[in-house]
N, C-alpha and C positions, 0 to 999 in steps of 0.2 A: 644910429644904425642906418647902413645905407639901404633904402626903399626902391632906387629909381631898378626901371625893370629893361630887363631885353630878352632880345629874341633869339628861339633856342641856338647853341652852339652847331648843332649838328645840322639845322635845316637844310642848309644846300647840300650836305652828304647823303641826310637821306631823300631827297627828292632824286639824284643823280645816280646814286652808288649800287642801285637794287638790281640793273643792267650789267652784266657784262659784257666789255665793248672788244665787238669783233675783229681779229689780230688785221683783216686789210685796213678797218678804218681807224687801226691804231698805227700804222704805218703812215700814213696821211697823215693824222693830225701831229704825229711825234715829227714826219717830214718839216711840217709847214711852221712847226714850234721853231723846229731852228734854224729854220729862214728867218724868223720874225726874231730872234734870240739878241737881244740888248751885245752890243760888243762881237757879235760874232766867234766862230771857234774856229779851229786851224783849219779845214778845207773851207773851201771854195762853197759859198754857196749853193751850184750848180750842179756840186755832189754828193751833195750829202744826201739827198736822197736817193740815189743810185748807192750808196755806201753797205756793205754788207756788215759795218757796225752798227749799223742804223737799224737794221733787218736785225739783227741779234737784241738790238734794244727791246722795239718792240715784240719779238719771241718772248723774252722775261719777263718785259709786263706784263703781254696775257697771259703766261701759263701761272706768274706768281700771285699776282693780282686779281687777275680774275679767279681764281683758287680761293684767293685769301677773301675777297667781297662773298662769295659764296656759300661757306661756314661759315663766315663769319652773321652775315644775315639770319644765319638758319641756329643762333644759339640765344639761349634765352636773355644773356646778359647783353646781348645787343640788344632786344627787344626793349627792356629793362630801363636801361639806359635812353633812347631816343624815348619812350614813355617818359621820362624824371624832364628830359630836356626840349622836348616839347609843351612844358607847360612852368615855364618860370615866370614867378608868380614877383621879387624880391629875390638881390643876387644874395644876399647873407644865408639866407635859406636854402636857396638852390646849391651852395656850395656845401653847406652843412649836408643836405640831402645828398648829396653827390656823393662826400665823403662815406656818408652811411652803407649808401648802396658798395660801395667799393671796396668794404671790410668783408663783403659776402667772399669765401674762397674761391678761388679761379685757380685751377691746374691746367690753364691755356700759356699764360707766360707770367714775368713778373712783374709789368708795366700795371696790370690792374689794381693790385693790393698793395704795393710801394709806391704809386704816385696818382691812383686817378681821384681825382677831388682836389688834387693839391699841382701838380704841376699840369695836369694832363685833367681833359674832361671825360667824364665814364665813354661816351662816346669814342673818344682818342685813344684813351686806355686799352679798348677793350682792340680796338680796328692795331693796332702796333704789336698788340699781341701775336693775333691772329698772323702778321705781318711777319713776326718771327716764328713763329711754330711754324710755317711753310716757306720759309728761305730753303730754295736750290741747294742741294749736296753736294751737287759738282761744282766744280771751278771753269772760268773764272765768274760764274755768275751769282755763287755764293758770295762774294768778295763785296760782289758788286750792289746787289741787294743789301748787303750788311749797312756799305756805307749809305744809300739811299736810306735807310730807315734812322741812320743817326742824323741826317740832314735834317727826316721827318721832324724825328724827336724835337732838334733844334730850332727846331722853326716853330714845333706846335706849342712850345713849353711855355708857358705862364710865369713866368722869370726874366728878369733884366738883364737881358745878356747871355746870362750864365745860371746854373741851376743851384747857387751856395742856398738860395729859400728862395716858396716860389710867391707869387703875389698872393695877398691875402684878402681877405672880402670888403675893403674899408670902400671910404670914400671917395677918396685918390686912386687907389688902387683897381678898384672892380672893374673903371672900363675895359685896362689893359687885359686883367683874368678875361672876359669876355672876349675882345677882339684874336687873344690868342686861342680860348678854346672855341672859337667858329672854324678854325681852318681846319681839313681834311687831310690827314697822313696818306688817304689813296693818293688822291689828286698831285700831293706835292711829290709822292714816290714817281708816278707818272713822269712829272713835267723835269725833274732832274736824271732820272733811266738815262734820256738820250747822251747829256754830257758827259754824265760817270761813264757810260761804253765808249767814249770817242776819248778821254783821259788814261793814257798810258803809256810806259817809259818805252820807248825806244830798245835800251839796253836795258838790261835784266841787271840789278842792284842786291843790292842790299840793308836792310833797317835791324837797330837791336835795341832794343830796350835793357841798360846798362848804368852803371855810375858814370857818372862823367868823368872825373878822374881814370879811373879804371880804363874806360874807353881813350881817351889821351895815352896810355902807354903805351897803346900797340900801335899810334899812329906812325908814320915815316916823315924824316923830316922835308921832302918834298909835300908831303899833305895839304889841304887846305883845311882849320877849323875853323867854326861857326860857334862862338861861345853866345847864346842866349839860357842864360842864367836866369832862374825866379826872380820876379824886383817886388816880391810881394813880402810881407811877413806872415800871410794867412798861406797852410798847405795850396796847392792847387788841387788836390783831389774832393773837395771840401764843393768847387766851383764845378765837374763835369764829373759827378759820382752817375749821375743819371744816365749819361750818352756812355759809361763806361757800365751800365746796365744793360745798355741796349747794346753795344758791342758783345758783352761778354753772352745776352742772351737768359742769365738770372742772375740775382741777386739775394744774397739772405736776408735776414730782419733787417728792419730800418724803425729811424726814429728822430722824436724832434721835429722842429717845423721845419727843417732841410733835406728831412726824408733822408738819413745819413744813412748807410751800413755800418755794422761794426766798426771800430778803428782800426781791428787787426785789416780789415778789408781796404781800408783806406791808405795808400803810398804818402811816407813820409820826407820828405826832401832836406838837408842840411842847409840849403841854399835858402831855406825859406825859413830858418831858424834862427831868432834873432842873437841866439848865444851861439850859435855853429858857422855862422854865413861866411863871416869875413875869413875863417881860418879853412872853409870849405872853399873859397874863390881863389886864396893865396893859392892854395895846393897843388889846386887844377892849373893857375897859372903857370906854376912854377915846372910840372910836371910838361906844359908845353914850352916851354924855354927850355927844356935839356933837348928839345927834340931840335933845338936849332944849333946847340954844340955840338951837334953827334957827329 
């Protein structure tokens, strides 16, 4: 059993998070982030602070975030939660405890009782929640928050990579549990706001969630496709059940040490079936090869 200890997950959240920070000095510092921003984004340095996408950024963070830190503070399982993770004592424990705390019901979202303990620390759990019960109605900033809280998710998850199961309390393992559940879903929704508002098409598109064959018939044969086919033989929904929790906002039961939903709930792919794939790929092939006799 692994002994060695650390320090709570949440401490820089909650020494930080208990403020609401004022929309001019969120302007400022969201300015000065993406001055400093690795790579740079498509304007000019010079204007991005003058940008009225900039201004719209920081408007969402404080009305959403500072909302969200605010109930969120003021509910017992936040309390709860920084009490369990302010005193770890031994990670095996603290995750077993974690988990315990985390079977109590919550009718705040579904991040609590489907993942904290296990991808997500009750701390993170409970703050993602909070995060989605008060995403914006309107558009585009509904959109916009959706995808910042799956970023959250992604970054905060306790998982390699990907959420098919999340690290467990071993030897090997417990530093990574740890290192990911110290980070802050406010802070990381903050610090990416500014990109997601300045990220957007030009011209008005369109996306469909479709067979891919299916979708190949109605193309023209001037079209361009883009065939990236599964090269896995495991589902892919198996790997982001979690980020397709936090998009969707709930999730039914789950179970297993991957935290699954149902299978019905789970999208299954031909492409990734090792008795369907090849005759799923000719198909599609072929269905785009008529598109160049035509």
């Amino acid at each position: 059993m692994n002994r060695s200890k650390s320090r709570a997950p949440a401490k820089d959240e909650a020494a930080a998070a208990s403020n609401a920070i004022p929309i001019a000095s969120m302007k400022a510092m969201l300015a000065a982030s993406l001055r400093a921003s690795p790579g740079g984004l498509p304007s000019p340095a010079a204007t991005w602070a003058a940008d009225p996408t900039l201004s719209r950024a920081a408007d969402i963070s404080s009305s959403w975030l500072n909302s969200t830190i605010r109930l969120r503070n003021a509910s017992k399982k936040w309390r709860e939660a920084l009490r369990l993770e302010s005193h770890v004592v031994d990670i095996p424990s603290f995750v077993s405890s974690a988990r315990e705390l985390c079977q109590e019901p919550s009718a705040v979202g579904p991040i609590w009782n489907a993942y904290g303990g296990h991808y997500f620390s009750p701390t993170q759990a409970i703050s993602i929640d909070y995060m989605l019960k008060y995403i914006p109605s309107e558009e585009p900033a509904r959109t916009i928050c959706i995808a910042a809280s799956i970023i959250c998710a992604s970054q905060c998850a306790a998982a390699p990579g990907h959420t098919a199961q999340p690290f467990q309390p071993t030897i090997g393992a417990s530093p990574f549990s740890m290192e990911a559940w110290r980070k802050s879903p406010i802070d990381i929704a903050r610090r990416v706001l500014p990109d997601l508002c300045l990220r957007h098409a030009k011209v008005v598109g369109e996306a469909k969630v479709q067979d891919a064959t299916a979708a190949a018939a109605t193309l023209n044969s001037s079209d361009l496709a883009i065939v990236d086919s599964p090269y896995s033989g495991v589902q892919y929904s198996r790997f982001y059940h979690v980020l397709e929790t936090v998009a969707e906002g709930n999730v039914d039961s789950v179970s297993g040490v991957g935290r699954y939903p149902l299978l019905k709930n789970r999208p299954q792919s031909s492409f990734s079936n090792k008795g369907q794939s090849s005759k799923a790929l000719s198909t599609l092939l072929e269905t785009l090869a008529k598109l160049v006799r035509r």
